[in-house]
VOVODREN-667008 format. One line per 8 residues: number of its first residue (from 1); for each residue x, z, y of N, C-alpha, C, O. Coordinates in Angstrom, 2 decimals. Each point is the difference from the previous one (the first is absolute). Example, Ala and Ser with C-alpha at 12.3 -4.5 7.8 and 13.67 -1.06 7.14 Angstrom:
<rs>
1	13.19,7.80,-5.69,-0.89,0.00,1.19,0.90,0.00,1.20,1.04,0.66,-0.02 ~ -1.39,-1.38,1.07,0.82,0.06,1.19,-0.77,0.73,1.09,0.51,0.17,1.11 .
</rs>
This chain:
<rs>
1	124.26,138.76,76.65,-0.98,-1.05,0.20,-0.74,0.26,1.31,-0.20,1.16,0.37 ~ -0.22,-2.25,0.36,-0.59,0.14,0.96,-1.62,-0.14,0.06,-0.73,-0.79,-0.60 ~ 0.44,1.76,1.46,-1.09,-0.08,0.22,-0.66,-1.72,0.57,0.60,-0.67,0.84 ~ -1.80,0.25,-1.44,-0.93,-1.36,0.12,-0.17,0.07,1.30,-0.41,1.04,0.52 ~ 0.78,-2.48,0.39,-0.69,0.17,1.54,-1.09,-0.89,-0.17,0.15,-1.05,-0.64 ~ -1.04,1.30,1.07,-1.55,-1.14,-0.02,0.05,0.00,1.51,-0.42,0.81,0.83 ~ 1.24,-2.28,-0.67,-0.07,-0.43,1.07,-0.83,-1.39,0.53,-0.14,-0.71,-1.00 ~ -0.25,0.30,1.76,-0.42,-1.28,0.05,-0.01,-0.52,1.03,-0.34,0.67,0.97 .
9	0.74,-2.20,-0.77,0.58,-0.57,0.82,-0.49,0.51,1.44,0.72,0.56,0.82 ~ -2.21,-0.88,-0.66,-0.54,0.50,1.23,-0.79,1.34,0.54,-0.75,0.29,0.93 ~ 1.36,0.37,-2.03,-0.42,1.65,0.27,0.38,0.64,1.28,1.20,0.08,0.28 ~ -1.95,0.32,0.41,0.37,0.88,1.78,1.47,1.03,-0.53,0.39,0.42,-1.08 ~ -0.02,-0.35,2.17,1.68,1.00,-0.38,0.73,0.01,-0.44,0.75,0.96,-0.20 ~ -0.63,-2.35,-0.22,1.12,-0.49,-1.31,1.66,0.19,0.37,0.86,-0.06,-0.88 ~ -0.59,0.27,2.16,1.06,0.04,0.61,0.76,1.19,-0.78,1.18,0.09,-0.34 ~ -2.45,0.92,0.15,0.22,1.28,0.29,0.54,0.07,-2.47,0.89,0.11,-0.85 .
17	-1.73,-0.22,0.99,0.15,-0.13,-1.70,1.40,-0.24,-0.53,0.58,0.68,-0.85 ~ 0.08,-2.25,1.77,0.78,-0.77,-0.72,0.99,0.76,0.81,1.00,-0.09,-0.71 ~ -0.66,0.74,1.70,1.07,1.30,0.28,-0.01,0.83,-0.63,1.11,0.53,-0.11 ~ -2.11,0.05,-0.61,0.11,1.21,-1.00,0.38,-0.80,-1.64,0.44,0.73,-0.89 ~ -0.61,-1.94,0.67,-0.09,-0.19,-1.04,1.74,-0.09,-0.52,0.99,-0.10,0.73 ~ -1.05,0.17,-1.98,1.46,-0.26,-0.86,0.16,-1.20,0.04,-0.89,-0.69,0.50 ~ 2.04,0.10,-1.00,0.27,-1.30,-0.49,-0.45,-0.64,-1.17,-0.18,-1.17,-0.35 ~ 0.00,2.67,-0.34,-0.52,-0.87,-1.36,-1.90,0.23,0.31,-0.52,-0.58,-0.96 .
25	-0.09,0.89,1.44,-1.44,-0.02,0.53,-0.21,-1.63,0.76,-0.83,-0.87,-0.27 ~ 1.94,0.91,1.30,0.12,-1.49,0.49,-0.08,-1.13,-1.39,-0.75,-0.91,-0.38 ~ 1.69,1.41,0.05,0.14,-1.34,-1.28,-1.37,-0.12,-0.54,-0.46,-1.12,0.16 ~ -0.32,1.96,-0.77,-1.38,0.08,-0.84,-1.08,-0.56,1.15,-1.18,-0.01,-0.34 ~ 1.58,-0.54,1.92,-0.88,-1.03,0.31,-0.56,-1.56,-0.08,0.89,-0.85,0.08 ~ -2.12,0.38,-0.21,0.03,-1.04,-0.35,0.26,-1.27,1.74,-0.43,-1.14,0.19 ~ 1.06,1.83,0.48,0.15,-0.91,1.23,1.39,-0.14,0.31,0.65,0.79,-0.69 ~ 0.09,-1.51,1.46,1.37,0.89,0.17,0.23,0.51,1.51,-0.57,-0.35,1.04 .
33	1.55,1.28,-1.25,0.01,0.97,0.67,1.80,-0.20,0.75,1.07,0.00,-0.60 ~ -1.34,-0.16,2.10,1.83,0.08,0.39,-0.50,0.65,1.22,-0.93,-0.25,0.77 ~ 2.08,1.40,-0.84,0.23,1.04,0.77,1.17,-0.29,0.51,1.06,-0.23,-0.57 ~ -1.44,0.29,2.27,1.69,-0.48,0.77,-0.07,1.36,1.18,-1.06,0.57,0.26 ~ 2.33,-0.23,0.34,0.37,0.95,1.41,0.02,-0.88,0.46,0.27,-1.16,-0.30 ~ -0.76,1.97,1.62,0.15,-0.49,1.57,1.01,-0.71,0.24,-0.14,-0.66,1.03 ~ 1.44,0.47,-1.72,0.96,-1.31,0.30,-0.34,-1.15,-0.72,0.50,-1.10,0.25 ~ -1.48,1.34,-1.30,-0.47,-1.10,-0.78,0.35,-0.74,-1.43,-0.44,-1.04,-0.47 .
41	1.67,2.26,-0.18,0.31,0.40,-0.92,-0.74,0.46,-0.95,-0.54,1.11,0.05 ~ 0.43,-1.99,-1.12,-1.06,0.33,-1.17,0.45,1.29,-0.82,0.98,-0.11,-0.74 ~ -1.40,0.88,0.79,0.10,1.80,-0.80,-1.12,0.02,-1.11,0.09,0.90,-0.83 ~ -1.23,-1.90,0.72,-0.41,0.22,-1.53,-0.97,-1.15,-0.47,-0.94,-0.63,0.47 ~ 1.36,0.67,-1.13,-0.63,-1.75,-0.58,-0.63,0.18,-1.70,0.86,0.13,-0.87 ~ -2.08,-0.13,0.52,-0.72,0.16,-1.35,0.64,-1.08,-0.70,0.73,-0.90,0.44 ~ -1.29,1.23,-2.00,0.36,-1.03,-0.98,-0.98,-1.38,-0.07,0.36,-1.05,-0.54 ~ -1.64,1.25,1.16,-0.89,-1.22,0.01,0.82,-1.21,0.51,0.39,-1.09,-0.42 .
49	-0.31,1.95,1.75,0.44,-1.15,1.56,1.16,-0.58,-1.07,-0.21,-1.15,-0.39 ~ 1.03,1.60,0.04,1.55,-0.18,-0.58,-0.23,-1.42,-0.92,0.55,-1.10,0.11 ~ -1.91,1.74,-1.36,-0.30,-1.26,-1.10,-0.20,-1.47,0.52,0.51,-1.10,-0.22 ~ -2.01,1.86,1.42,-0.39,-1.47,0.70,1.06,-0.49,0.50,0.27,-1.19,-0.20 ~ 0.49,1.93,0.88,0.68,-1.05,1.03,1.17,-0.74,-0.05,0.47,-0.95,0.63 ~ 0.04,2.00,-1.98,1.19,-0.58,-0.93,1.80,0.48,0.76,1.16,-0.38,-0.16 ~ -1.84,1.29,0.92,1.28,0.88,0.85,-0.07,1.54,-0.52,-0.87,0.88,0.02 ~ 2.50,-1.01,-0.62,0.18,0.85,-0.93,0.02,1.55,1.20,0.32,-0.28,1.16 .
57	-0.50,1.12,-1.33,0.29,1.35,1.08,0.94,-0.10,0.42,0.09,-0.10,1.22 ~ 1.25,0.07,-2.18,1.49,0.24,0.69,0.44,-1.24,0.86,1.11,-0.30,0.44 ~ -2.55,-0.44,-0.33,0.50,-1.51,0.87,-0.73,0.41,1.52,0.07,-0.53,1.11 ~ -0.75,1.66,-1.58,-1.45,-0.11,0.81,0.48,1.45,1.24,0.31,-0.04,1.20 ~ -0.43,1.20,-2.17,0.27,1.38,0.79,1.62,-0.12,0.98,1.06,-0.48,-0.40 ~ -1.27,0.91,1.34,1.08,0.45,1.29,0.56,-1.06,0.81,0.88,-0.01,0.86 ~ -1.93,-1.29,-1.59,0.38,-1.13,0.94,-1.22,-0.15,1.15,-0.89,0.85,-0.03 ~ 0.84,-1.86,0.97,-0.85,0.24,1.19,-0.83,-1.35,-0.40,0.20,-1.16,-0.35 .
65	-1.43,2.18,0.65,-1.29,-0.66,-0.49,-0.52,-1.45,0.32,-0.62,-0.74,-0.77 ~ 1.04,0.46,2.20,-0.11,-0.86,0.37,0.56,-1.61,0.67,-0.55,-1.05,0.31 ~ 2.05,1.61,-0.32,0.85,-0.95,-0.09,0.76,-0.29,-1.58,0.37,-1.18,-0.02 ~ -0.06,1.84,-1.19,0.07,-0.05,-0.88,-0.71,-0.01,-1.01,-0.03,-1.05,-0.65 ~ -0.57,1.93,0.32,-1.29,-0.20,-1.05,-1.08,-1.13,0.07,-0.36,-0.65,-0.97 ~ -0.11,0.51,2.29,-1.47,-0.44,-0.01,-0.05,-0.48,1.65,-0.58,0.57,0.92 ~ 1.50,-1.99,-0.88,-0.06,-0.32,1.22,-1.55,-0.38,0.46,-0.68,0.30,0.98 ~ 0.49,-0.94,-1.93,-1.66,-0.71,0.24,-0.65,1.12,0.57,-1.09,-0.40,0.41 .
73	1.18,1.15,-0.27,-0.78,1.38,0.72,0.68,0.36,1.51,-0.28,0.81,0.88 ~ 1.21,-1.73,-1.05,0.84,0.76,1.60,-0.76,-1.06,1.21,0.45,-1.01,0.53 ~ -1.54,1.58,-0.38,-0.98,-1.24,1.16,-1.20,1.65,0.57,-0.12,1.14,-0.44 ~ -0.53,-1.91,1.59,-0.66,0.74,0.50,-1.04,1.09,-0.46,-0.34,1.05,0.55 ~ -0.21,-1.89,-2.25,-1.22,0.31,-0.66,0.78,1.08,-0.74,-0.76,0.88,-0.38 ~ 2.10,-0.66,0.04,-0.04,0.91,-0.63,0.88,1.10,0.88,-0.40,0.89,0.75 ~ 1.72,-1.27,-1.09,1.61,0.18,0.65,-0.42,1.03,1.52,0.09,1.22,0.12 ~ -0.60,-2.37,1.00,-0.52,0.41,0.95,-0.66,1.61,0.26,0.28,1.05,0.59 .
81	-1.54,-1.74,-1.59,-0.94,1.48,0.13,0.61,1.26,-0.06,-0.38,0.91,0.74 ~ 1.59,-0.71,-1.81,0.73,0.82,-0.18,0.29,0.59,1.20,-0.52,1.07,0.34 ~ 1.45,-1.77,0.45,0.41,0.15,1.02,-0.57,0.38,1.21,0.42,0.92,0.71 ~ -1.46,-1.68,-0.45,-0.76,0.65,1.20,-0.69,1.76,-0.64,-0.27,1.04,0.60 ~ 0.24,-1.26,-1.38,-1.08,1.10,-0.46,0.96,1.34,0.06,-0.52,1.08,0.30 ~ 1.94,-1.17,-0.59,1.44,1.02,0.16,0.29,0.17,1.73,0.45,0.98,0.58 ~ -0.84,-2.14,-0.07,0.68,0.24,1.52,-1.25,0.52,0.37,0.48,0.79,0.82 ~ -2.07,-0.51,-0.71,-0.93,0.24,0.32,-0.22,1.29,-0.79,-1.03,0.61,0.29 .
89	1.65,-0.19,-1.03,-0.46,1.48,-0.95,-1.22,-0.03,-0.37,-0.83,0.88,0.23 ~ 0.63,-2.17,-0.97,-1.61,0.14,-0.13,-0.26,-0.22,-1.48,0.83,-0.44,-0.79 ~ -1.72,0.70,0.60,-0.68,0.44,-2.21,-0.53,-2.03,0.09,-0.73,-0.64,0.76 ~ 1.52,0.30,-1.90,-0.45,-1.60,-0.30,-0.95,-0.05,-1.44,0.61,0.20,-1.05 ~ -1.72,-0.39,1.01,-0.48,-0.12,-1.60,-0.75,-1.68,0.09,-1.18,-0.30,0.18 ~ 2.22,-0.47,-0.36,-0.88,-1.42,-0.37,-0.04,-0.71,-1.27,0.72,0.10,-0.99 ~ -1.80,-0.89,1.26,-0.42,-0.93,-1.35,0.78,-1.32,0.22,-0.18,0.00,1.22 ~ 0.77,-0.93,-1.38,0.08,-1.13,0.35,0.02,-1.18,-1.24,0.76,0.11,-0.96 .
97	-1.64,-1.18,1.09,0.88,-0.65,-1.01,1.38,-1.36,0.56,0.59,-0.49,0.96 ~ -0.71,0.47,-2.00,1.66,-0.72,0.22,0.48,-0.92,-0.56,-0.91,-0.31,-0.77 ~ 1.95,-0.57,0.55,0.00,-0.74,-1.43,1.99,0.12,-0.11,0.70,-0.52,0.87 ~ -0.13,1.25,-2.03,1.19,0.06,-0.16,0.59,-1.39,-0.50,-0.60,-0.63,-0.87 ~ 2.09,0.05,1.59,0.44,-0.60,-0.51,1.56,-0.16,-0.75,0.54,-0.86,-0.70 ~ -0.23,1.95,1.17,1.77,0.36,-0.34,-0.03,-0.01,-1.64,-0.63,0.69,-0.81 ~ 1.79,-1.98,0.61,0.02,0.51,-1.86,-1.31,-0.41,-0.75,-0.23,0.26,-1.18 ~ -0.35,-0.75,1.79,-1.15,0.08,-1.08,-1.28,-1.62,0.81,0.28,-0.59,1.04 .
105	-1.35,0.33,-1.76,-0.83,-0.95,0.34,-0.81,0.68,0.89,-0.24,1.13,-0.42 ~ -0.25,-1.37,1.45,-1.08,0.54,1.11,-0.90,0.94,-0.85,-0.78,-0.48,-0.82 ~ 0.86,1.37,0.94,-1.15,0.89,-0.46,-0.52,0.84,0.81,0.63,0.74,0.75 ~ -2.00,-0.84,-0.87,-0.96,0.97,0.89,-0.09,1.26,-0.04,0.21,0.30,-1.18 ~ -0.41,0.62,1.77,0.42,1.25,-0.01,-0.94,0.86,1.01,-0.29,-0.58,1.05 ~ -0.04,1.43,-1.18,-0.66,1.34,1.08,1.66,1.34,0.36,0.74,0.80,-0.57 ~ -0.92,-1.21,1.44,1.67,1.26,0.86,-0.90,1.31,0.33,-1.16,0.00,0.42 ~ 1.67,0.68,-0.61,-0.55,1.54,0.67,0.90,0.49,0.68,0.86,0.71,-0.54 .
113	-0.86,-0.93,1.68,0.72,0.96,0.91,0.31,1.31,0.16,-1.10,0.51,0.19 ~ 1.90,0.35,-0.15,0.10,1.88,0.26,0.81,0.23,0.79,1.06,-0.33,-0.54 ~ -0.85,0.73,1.56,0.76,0.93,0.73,-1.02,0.95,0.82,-1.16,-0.08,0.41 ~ 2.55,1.33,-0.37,-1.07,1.20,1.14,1.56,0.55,0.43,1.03,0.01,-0.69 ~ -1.25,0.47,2.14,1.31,0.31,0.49,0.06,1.44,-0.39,1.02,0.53,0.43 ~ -1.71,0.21,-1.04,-0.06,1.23,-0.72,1.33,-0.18,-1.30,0.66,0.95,-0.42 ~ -0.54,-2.16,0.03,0.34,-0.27,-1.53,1.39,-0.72,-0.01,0.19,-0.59,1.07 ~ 0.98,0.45,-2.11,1.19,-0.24,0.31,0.15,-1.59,-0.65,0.68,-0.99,0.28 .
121	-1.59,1.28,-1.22,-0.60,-1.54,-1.31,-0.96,-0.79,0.68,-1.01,0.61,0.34 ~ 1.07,-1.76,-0.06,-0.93,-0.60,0.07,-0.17,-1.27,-0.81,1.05,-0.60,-0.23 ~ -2.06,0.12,-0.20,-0.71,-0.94,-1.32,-0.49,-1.24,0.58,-0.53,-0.24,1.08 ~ 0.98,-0.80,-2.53,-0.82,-1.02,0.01,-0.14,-0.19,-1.44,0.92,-0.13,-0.81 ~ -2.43,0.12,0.54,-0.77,-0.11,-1.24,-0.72,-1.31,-0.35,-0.98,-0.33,0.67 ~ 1.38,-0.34,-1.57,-0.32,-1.16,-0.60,-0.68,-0.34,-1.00,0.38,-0.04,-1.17 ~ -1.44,-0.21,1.60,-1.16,-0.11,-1.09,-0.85,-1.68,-0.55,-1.05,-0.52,0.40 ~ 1.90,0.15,-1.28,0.23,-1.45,-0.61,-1.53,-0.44,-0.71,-0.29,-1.16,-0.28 .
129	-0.60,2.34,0.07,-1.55,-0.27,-0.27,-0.84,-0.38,1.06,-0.33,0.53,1.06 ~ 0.00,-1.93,-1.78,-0.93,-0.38,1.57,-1.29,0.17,-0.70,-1.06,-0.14,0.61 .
</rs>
């Protein structure tokens, strides 16, 4: 059994947590959680994101985040940031809101941004409580 993570959406260092954390710690969050590499290949995806979003894991993990999974994200506000923030080696922690439309009716949403060029994972956290 795993140890409880008391995480929360906008807690300082969260980058750092959700690299140390398990998969099954991920799952026991109430936000969802997708973890992609620097090519943009999703490597870990919680059970929340999965319920809400109705994308099963084995649809979700080792495919690319942003032309497959979750095109609606492949634009400047999200996709982008990624990118500049990898060619610049620079630490990204943003808030944004957003409104998802892939698969589903417009829904509003808060994005949390993560990357640090220290780190091999970098995150986007979805938090469906407004």
């Amino acid at each position: 059994m795993s140890e409880i993570l008391m995480i929360d959406f906008y807690q300082p260092g969260l980058a750092d947590a959700l690299n140390q954390s398990t998969d099954e710690q991920l799952d026991e969050l109430t936000f969802g959680v997708i973890g992609f590499d620097r090519a943009g290949v999703v490597r870990r995806y919680n059970t929340f994101e999965s319920k809400i979003s109705g994308l099963a894991a084995g649809r979700v993990l080792n495919a690319h985040l942003f032309t497959t999974v979750a095109p609606c994200m492949n634009n400047f506000m999200v996709a982008q940031r990624f990118e500049d923030a990898l060619e610049l080696a620079a630490h990204m922690d943003v808030v944004i809101d957003y409104v998802l439309t892939l698969r589903m009716r417009p829904k509003q949403v808060k994005l949390r941004l993560l990357s640090s060029p220290m780190e091999a994972m970098r995150f986007i956290l979805v938090n469906r409580a407004q």
